[in-house]
N, C-alpha and C positions, 0 to 999 in steps of 0.2 A: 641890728644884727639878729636879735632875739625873733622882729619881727618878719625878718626875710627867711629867718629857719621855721619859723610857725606854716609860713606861706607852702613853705617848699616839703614840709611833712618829715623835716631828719632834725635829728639832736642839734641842740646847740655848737655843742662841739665842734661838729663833723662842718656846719656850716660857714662858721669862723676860722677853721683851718682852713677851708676852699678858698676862702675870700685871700687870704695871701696877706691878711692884716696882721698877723702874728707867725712868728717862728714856731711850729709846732715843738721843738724841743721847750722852747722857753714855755711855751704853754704848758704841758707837761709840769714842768719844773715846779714853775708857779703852785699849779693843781695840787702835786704831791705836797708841797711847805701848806698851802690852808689845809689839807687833810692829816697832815702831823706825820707822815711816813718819809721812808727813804726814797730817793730817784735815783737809778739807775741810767746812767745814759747809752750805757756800750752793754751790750749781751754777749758774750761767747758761746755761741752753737752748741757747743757741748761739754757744755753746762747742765744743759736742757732736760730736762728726768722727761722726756714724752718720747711714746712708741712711736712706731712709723703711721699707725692710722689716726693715731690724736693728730700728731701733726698734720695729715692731709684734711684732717679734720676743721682744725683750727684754719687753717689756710682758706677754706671753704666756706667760713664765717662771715654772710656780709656786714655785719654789724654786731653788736653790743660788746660787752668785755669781753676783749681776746686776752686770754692768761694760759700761764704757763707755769709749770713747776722748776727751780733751776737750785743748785748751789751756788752760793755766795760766800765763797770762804769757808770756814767747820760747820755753815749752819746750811739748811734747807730752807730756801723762802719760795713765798708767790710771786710772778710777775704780772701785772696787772698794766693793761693798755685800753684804757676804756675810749670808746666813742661818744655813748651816751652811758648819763651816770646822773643820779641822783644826787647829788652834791652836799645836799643838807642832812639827809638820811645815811649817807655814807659816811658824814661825821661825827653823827654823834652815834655809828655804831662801832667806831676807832673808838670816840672815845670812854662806849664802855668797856669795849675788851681791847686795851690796851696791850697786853701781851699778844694778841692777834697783830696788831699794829706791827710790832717790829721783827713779823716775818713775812712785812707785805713791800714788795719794791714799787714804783711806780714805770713807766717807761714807755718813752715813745712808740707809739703804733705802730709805723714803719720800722723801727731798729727790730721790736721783737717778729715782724714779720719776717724781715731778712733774717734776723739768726735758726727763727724755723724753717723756711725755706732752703737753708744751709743744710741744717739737718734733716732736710725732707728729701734731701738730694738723691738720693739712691733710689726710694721709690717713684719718685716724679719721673726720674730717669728711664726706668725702667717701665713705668706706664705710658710715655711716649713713646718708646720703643718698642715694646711688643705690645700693647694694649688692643690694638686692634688684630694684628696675629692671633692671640689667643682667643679674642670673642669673634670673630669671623674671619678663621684663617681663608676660605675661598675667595675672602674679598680683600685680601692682601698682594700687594707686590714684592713681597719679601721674593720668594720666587717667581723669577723669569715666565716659566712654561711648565706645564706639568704636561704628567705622561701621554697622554695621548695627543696634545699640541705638539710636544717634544717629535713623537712617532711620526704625526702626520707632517712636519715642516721635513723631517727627513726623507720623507717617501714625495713631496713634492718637488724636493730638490732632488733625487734621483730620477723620477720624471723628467724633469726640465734639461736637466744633462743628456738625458736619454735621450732625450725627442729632437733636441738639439743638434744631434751627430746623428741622428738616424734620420732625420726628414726636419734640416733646418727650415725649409718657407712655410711648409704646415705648421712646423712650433711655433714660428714667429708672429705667422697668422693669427694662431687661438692666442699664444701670449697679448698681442695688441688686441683683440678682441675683447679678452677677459679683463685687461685694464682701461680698457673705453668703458664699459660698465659702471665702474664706478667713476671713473672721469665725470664720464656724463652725469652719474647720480650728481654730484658736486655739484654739476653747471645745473641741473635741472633745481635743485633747490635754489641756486641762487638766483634763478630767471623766474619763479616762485614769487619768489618773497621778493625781489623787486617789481616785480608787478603790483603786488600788493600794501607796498611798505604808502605809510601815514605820513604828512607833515608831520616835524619834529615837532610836538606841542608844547607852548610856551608853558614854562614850570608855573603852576598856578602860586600862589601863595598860602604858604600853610595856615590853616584853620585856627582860632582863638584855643589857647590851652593854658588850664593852670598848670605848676610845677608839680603842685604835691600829687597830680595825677601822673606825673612822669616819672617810670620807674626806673632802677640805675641802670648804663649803658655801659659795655665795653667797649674800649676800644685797643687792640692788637695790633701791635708791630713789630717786625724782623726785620732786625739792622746785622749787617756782618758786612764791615771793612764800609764804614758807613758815616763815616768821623765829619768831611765834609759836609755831605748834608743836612748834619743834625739840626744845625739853627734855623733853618728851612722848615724842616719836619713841625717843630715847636712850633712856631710862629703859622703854618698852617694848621695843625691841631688847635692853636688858641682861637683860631677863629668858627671853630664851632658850636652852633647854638646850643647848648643842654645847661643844664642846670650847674653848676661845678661839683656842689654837694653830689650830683646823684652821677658824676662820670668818674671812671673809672680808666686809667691810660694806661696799658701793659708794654712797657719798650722790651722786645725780646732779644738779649745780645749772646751770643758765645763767650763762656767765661775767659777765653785766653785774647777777645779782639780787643788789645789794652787799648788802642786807639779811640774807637766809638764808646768803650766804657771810659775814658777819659773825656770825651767831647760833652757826651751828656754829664755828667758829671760836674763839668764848669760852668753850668748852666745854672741857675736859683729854680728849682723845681718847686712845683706844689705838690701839696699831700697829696693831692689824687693821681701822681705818679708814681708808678712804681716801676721802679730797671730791675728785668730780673735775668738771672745771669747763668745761662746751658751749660754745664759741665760739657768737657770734653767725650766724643761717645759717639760711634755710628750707626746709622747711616748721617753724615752731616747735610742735613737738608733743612730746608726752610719748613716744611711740615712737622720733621722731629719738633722743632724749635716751639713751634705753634702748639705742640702737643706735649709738651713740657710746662708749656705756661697755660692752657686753659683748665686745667685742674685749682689752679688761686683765679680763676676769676668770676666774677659773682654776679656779673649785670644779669638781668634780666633776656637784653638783648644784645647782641656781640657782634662789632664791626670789625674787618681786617682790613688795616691799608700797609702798602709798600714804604718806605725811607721817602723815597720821592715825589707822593703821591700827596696833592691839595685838594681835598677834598671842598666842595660847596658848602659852605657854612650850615644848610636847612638841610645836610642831605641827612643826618640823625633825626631829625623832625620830621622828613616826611615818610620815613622808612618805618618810624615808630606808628605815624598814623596808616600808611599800609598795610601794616600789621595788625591795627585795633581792627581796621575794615572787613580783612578775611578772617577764616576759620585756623584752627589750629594745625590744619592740614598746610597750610601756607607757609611753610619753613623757613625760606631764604627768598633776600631781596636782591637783586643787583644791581648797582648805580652804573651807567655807562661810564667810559674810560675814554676822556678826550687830550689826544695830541695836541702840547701847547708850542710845540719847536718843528711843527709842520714844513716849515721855510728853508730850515737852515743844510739840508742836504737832499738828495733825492730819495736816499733811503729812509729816511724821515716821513718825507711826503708820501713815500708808498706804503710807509707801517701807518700814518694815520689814516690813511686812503682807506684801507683793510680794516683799521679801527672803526671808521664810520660804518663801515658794512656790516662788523658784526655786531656792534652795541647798540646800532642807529637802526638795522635792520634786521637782523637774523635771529639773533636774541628777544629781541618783543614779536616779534612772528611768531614765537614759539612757544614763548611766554603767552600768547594771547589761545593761542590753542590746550594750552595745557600739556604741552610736549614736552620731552625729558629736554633740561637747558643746559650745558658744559659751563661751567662757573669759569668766568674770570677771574684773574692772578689776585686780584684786589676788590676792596669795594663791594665785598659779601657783607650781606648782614643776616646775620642767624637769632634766631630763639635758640636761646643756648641749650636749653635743656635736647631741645630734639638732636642739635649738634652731638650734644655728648650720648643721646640713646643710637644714634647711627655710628658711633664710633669714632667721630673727629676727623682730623688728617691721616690719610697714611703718611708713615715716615719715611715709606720706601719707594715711593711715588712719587715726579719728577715736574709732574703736573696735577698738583693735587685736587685741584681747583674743578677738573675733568672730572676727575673723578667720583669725588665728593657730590658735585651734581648727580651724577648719575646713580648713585648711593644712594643718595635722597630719594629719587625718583623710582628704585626700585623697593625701598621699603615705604611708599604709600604718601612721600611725601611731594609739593609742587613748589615751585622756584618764582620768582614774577622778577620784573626790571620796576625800576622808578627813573625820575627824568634829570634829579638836581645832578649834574656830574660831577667825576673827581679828576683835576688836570694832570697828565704825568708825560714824564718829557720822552721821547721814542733815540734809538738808539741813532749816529747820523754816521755812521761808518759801516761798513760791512766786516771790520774785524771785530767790533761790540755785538752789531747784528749775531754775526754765524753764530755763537756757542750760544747764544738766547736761543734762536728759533730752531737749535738743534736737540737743546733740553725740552724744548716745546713737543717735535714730534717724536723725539725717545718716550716721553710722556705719555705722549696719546696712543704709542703702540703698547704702551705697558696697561694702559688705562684698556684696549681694545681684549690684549689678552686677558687682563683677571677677569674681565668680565665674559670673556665668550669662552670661560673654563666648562660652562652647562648653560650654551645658547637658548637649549629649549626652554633652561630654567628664567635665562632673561626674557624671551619674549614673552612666559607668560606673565612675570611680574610688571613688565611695560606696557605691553598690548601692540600690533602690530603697526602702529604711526611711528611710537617713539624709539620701536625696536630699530624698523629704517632708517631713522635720524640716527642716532648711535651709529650704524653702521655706516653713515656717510659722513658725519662729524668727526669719526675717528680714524677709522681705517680709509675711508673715502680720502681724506684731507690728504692723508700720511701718502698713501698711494698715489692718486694725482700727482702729487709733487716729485713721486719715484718715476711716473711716467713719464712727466715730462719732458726729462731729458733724455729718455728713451723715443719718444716721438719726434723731438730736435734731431737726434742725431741719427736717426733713420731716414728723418726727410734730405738731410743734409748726406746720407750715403744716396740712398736714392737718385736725385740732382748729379751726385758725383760721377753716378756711372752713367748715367743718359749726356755728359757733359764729354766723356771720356769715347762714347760713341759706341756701347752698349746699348743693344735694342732693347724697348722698353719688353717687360714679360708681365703678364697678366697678375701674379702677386706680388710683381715690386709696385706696382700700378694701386693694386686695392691696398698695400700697406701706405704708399704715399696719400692716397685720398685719406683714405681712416687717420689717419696721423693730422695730416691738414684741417678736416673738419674737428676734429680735436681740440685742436689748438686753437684755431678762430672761433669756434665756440665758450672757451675755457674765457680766453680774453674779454670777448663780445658780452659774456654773462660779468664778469669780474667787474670790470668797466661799469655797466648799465645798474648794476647794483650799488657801484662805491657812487657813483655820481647822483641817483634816486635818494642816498641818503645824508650827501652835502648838502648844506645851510645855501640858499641860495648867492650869498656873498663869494662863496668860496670855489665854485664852481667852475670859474675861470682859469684856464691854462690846464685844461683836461688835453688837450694835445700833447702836452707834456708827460703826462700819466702814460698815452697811448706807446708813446715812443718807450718810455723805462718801462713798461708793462714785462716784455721778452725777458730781456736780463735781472730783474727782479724775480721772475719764475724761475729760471737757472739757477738764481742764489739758493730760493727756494728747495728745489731740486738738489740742491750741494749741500743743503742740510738736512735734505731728508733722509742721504744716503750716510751722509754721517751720523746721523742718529743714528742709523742702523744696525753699523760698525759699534755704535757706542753702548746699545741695547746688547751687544755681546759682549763687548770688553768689558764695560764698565756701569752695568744697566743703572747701579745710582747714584754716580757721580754727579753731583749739581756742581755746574758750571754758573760762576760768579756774575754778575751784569754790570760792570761799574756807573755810577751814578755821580753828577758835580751840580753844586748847588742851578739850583733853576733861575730864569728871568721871572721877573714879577708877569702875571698873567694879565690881560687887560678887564676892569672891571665889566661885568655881563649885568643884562636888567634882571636878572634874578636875585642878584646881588643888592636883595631888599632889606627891612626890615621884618623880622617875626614878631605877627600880630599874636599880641597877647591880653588877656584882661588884665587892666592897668592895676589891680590889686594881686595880679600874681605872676609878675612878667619875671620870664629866668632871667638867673643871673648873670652880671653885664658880663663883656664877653672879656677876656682879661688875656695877655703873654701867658705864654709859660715859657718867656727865658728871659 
């Protein structure tokens, strides 16, 4: 043990608690009896003589003696939770000041973390919560619309009533005009980049690495109403390759979901997890969550996965060396997100269809130019530090994920993809479906507004590629999808009156063509895309795709207009996803060994349940 902590560059301690060979309380306990002091096994919160900034302080600590000042009865003592510690030097300096000794406690790592964490609560809370409001309220969703959006969506929607009753076919003309624009922006990126999209390159195998050059990694997760999946969760977390000493597991629960904090909880956890637990407090969104717990966390570099999500064992390993690769300008990595429940409904098959398109296609297209990339839900990996100089998640934001890319990219930083993926299973009903892809595009209309609050001011932090991309990524997507049941049901009035024995008139004529090349374009590019960036195996029974293609758009279309609704009612309402444990994935050749020099290979890969 001695010698796999020497390897790996961390204290003894830290490395024998990872190993899962001793109970860290009994370690402790032990530690305290050779050192001649008291142990403490339970801390109460407040107890705690520390201010609010000690606490975020100590929280912030990745290593050595995290201590504390507390009451213990009539007295005042220290609480002492060492990771590394000089063992023989710490004894015999008890035992020359003995009356030091017995106002020194000893105590688990984790207990005194949690009871500061306890007491750290109001500010943690609070720094989730408006943290980013405060240091760049223009780039907050807290507010909807500001004044002059507010003014201008008014006087649009007065137009549109106007022109309406006053010269319907002219209105309806320029209206389908004005949303073929960006229709077509949509189709034209996607005939784009499937033009140009790459064989899927076979995941190389990661390069020879010692441990002790590996530095600690986080890892982020938001669990709410999540109880089922946890054993899942674990047992895909344990199979990834890092070091145990140097990883770091943040479960981030809501303190009232007794369920999921019972699940995990049943579990035999290691030290290097930690559940930490969100007070009650709005906006209740998955970002607040995230931005409640990355003030305790310390990796170096920071990964978010979802409850559901099984990550590729190498995919921390090759993210870390994509990152040694590039400059500091290199912020965030994305791992694609592949559908493992493709089969099992057709809504399924058309969320992974879409999945291949953008993780397989649109995203390394964009990534290869250097263009601004809309981050997916999971499977981000950050340098943290730049994370917390950009601000983090918004809390108020529904798709943070958009966001946050785009954040990145307008204060100087660049996004890349890597190849090893994470599995996660797609929704196979359309009543799981709508309130997902509903949060999806209320998101990207919120993401579209903060940021076009001072257009001129994003295009010149973008430059005029990525400005376009944005404007077709966000508003493009949202709109298409409003149109197109606007061009359905024109073509279909249309049809109605030539059927009924109404003579055709020259602009029911140019609305039904416009409408029609629309549409077989939207498809024709949708199509030629998702299939350019399926695995040659999987290719077959694209006739099937052809056929659910229509009514998959109309779903579409029904949640885009219910975001809409939802963007007014209830702009940040996050609507829940339910999640039930997964099928085992079938093992992939990637699913290799990580080549390492046989004097410093990390450590074996172990449960964490």
């Amino acid at each position: 043990m001695e010698l796999r902590a020497k390897l790996a560059g961390v204290p003894f301690q830290v490395e024998l608690m990872a190993s899962g060979l001793v109970e860290e309380r009994e370690l402790f306990r032990t530690l305290a009896e050779h050192l001649g002091i008291e142990f403490m096994a339970k801390v109460r919160p407040e107890s705690l003589f520390m201010p609010e900034r000690h606490c975020m302080e100590a929280l912030r600590r990745p290593g050595g003696v995290l201590k504390a000042v507390a009451a213990d009865g009539a007295q005042t003592v220290l609480l002492i939770a060492p990771d590394r510690l000089d063992i023989p030097a710490m004894r015999r300096f008890l035992q020359r000041h003995d009356r030091v000794a017995k106002h020194i406690r000893m105590v688990p790592p984790s207990e005194l973390r949690r009871a500061v964490q306890l007491r750290a609560r109001e500010p943690l809370l609070r720094t989730a919560v408006n943290g980013l409001f405060e240091a760049m309220p223009h780039l907050s969703a807290r507010f909807v619309l500001n004044a002059w959006q507010g003014v201008a969506l008014g006087a649009f929607t007065v137009l549109l009533i106007t022109g309406l009753l006053m010269a319907p076919m002219t209105s309806l003309l320029a209206l389908h005009g004005a949303l073929s624009i960006l229709f077509l922006g949509c189709v034209t990126l996607r005939m784009v980049v499937g033009h140009s999209v790459r064989e899927t390159p076979r995941p190389a195998l990661t390069k020879a690495v010692r441990t002790e050059e590996m530095p600690v990694y986080t890892v982020l997760v938001a669990l709410y109403k999540e109880a089922e999946v946890v054993p899942d969760l674990l047992v895909a977390l344990g199979r990834l390759v890092w070091p145990r000493s140097k990883l770091e597991i943040k479960l981030v629960c809501e303190s009232d979901d007794k369920e999921t904090l019972t699940a995990i909880r049943s579990q035999e956890l290691r030290s290097y997890i930690d559940v930490i637990e969100v007070p009650p407090g709005g906006p209740r969104t998955k970002p607040k969550a995230l931005s409640y717990a990355l003030p305790m966390s310390t990796g170096e570099f920071l990964v978010l996965y979802d409850a559901e999500d099984r990550p590729h064992p190498f995919q921390l390993v090759e993210a870390w060396e994509r990152f040694r690769e590039g400059d500091e300008k290199l912020a965030c990595l994305q791992a694609p997100l592949v559908i493992s429940n493709r089969h099992e409904s057709w809504i399924s098959a058309m969320f992974g269809f879409e999945y291949s398109a953008l993780f397989k296609g649109i995203l390394p297209w964009l990534a290869r130019r250097h263009l601004v990339l809309p981050l997916g839900g999971t499977s981000n990996h950050f340098r943290r530090a730049v994370l917390e100089e950009v601000g983090g998640w918004d809390p108020c934001n529904v798709t943070e994920d958009a966001d946050l890319g785009l954040r990145l990219a307008r204060l100087g930083y660049r996004t890349g993809t890597i190849d090893y993926p994470t599995y996660e299973d797609a929704p196979t009903s359309a009543r799981i479906w709508l309130p997902q892809r509903t949060r999806w595009f209320k998101g990207w209309a919120q993401t579209w507004l903060v940021h076009m609050r001072n257009a001129r001011q994003l295009y010149r932090d973008l430059g005029l590629a990525s400005f376009v991309v944005t404007q077709v990524l966000t508003a493009g997507m949202l709109i298409s999808a409003l149109a197109y049941s606007v061009f359905g049901l024109t073509i279909l009035w249309v049809i109605a009156r030539l059927l009924l024995g109404y003579l055709p008139t020259p602009p029911n004529l140019a609305l039904l063509l416009l409408d029609m090349v629309n549409i077989v374009f939207g498809h024709g590019a949708f199509l030629a895309l998702g299939w350019c960036t399926l695995p040659a195996t999987e290719r077959r029974g694209l006739w099937k795709l052809v056929l659910w293609t229509p009514a998959y758009w109309m779903l579409l279309s029904a949640a885009a207009w219910r975001a809409l609704w939802q963007l007014y009612r209830c702009p940040h309402a996050w609507e829940k996803t339910p999640h039930r444990p997964s099928r085992p994935i079938k093992k992939t050749v990637a699913d290799t060994q990580l080549r390492t020099q046989p004097s410093a290979r990390p450590s074996p890969l172990s449960r964490m349940a």
